[in-house]
N, C-alpha and C positions, 0 to 999 in steps of 0.2 A: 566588494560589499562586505562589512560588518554583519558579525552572527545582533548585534546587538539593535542592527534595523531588522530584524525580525520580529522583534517581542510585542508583545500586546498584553491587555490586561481581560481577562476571562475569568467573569463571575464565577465560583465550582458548580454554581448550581445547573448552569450551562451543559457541563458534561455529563453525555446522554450517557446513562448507566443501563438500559436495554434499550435493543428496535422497538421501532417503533410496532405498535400491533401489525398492521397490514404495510410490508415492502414498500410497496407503492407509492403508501400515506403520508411518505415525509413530504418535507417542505422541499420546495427548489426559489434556491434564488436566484435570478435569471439576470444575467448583463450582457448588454448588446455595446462591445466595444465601438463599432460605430459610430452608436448615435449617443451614449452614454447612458442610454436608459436601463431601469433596473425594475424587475418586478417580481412579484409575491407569488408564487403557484405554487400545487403539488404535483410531485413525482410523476402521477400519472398521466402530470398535463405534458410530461415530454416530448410524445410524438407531435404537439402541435408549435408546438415551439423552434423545435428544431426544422421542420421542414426536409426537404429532399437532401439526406447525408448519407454517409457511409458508417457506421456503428464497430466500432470496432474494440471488443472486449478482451479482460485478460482471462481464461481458462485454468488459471493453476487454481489446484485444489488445494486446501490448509492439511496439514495433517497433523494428528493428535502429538504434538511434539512436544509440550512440558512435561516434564516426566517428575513426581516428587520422589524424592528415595531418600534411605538411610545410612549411614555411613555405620560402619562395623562401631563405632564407640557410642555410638546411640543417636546421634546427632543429626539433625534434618540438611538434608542438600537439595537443591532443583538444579536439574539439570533442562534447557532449552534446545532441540534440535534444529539446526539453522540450513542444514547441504548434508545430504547423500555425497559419499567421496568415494563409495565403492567397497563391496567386501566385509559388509556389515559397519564400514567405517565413516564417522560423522563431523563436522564441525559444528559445534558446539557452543552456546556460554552455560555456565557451570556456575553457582554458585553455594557457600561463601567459597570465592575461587582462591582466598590468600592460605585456607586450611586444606585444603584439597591437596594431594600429590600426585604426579604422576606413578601408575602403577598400581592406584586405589580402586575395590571393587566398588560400586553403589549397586546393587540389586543386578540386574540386567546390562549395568553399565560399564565399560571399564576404563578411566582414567588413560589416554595414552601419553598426551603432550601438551603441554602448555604453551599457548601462541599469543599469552600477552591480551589484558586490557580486557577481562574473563573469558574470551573465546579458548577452546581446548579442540585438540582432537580424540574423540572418544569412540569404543565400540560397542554397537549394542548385540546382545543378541535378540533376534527376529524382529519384528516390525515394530515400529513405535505405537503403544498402547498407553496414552497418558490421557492431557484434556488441552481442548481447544486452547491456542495461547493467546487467550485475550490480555491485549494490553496493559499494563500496572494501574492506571488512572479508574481501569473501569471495578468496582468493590463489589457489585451486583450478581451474584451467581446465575449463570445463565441454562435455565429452564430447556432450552430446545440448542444443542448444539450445530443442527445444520442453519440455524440463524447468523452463525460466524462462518455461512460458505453459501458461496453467489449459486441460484438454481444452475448453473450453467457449469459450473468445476466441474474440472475432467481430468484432469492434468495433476496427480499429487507430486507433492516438493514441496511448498508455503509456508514457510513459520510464520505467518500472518496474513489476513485477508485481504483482497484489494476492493477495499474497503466502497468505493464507490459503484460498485456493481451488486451490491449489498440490497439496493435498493427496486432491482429488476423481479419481474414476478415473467412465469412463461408466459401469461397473457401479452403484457407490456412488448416483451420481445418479440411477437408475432406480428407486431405492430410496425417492427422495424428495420430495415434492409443492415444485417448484422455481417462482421466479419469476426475470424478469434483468432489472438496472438498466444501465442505463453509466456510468464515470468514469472520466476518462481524467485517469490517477493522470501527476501534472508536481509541480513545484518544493515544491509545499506540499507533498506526502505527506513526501517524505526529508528536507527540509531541518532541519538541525540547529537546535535552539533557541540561538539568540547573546544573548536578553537575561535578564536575572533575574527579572522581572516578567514572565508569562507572559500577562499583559493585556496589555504593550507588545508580544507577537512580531503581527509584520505578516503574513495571508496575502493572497496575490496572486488567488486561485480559480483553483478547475478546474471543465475541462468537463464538465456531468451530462446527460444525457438516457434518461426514461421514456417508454415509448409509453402511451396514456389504458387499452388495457384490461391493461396489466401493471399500474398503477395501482391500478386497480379492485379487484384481486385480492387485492391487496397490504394496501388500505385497508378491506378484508371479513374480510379473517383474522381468525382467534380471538387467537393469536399466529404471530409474526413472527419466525423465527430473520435478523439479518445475519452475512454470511459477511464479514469484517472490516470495518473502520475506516471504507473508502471507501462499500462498501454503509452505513453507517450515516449517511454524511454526506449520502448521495443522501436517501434513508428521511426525514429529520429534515429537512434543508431543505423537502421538496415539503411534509412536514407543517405545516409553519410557514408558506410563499408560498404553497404551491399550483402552483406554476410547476413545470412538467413536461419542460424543456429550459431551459437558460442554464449561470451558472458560478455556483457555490457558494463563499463565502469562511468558513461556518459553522465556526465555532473551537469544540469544546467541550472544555470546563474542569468540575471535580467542581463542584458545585453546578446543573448543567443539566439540566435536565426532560425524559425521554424520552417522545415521544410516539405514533410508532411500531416503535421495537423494543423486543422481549422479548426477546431473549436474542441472547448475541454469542458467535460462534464466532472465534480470532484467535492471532494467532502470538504470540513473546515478542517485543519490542519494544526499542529501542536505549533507553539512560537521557536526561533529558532530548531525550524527542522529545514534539513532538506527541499522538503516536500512541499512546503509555506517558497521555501526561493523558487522552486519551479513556475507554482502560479503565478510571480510575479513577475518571472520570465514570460509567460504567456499574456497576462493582462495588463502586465507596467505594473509596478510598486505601488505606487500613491491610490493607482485605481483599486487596488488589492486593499489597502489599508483601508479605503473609505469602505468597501464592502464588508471587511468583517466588524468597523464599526456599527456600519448597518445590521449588520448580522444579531450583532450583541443586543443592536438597541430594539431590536421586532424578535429577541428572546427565540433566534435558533438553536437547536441543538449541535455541539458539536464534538468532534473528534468519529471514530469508527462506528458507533450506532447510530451518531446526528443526519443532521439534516443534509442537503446536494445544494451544491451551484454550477451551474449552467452557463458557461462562460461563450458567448458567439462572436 
């Protein structure tokens, strides 16, 4: 597959620049691979839609990881934390990363090594105390920051939110037979695709970890709803190794065998990402295509505060 069968054309006005008032509220667009049917509901309509499934969320919590700092010549730097490596030590991207050097203090920060393509290896001292790392597309400052973290995070590591559980209130969740995965979403979720050949994009992996009887649970179900991308990646590696804790590099591309999820709950997606191949690895390409036209054309919101779709 071509980065260039991903692209689509997306009004800007489209991208939702805050959540919506109430979790719950967004829109859900619902496709019933089946029968090809496709309908209009909100968020809250989920437990009737779904029916008798296994729910199964991702638990990592975002942490304050943009950090702005100043460099000793006056000059403004940001620095993103991406992976805890241990010992106060981080992987990173850095920017402007071409003036940086290794051996440079930024505040709290300190320059170790450069690893190519702006990621560094850098040291902090004490915890990360910066601001939510919302996305670049989104301009809007955001007023309440546990709105960029799902009621349900527990698990810190995230340099970004998994975005489709965004949309959960505890009410909602009571509603529904739940299991939790962890991934702790870093450099592969956002990163943009830079090659044509979507066989040549390199993933680095992230961290997954299941406990044995969430597992269990998980691997008993009749079916399996995942709540985005990341819960899928978790799902689908263990089903393949077995391995219940490590890092996942699982790329999947349309022609991929699912073998633990039925059905995928997930936001609208940036064009040539990753994240856009996955869906269409689960609902077929073409069927993908006609939904975010659909999408566009009944004025969803999209990207990380937009609206859900409901893939069965």
């Amino acid at each position: 597959m071509r980065s260039s069968e991903l692209d689509y054309d997306l009004p800007p006005e489209l991208i939702a620049q805050l959540p919506a008032d109430r979790r719950d509220g967004s829109r859900l667009l619902v496709f019933d691979r089946a029968t090809g049917a496709v309908r209009h509901r909100l968020f809250a309509d989920l437990p009737d839609e779904l029916g008798e499934a296994l729910v199964v969320i991702n638990d990592t919590k975002v942490v304050p990881a943009r950090l702005h700092l100043q460099r000793d010549s006056g000059g403004q730097a940001e620095v993103l934390l991406l992976e805890p490596l241990g010992d106060g030590v981080w992987e990173a991207l850095a920017r402007p990363s071409r003036r940086l050097r290794a051996g440079e203090r930024l505040g709290p920060v300190e320059l170790l090594e450069s690893l190519g393509e702006g990621r560094w290896r850098v040291r902090l001292d004490g915890e990360p105390e910066g601001e939510p790392p919302l996305p670049p597309y989104i301009h809007e400052p955001l007023a309440d920051p546990t709105r960029y973290q799902t009621v349900y995070a527990a698990e810190p590591g995230s340099a970004a939110a998994p975005t489709a559980g965004l949309h959960f209130t505890p009410e909602l969740l009571g509603k529904l037979d739940v299991e939790r995965v962890t991934l702790h979403v870093g450099l592969d979720t956002f990163r943009p695709l830079a090659v044509e050949e979507l066989a040549d994009h390199e993933l680095h992996g992230e961290r997954y970890r299941v406990t044995p009887d969430s597992w269990v649970r998980i691997e008993e179900a009749q079916r399996v709803l995942a709540v985005g991308t990341t819960s899928v990646r978790v799902l689908e590696t263990i089903a393949r190794d077995g391995e219940l804790e490590g890092r996942t590099s699982l790329f999947i591309l349309p022609g991929f065998e699912f073998r633990r999820v039925d059905a995928l709950l997930t936001n609208f997606h940036l064009p040539r990402s990753t994240l856009l191949a996955l869906v269409m690895a689960f609902a077929g390409v073409d069927a993908v295509r006609d939904l975010y036209r659909t999408a566009i054309e009944e004025e969803y919101r999209f990207y990380s505060f937009g609206d859900a779709m409901l893939i069965l």
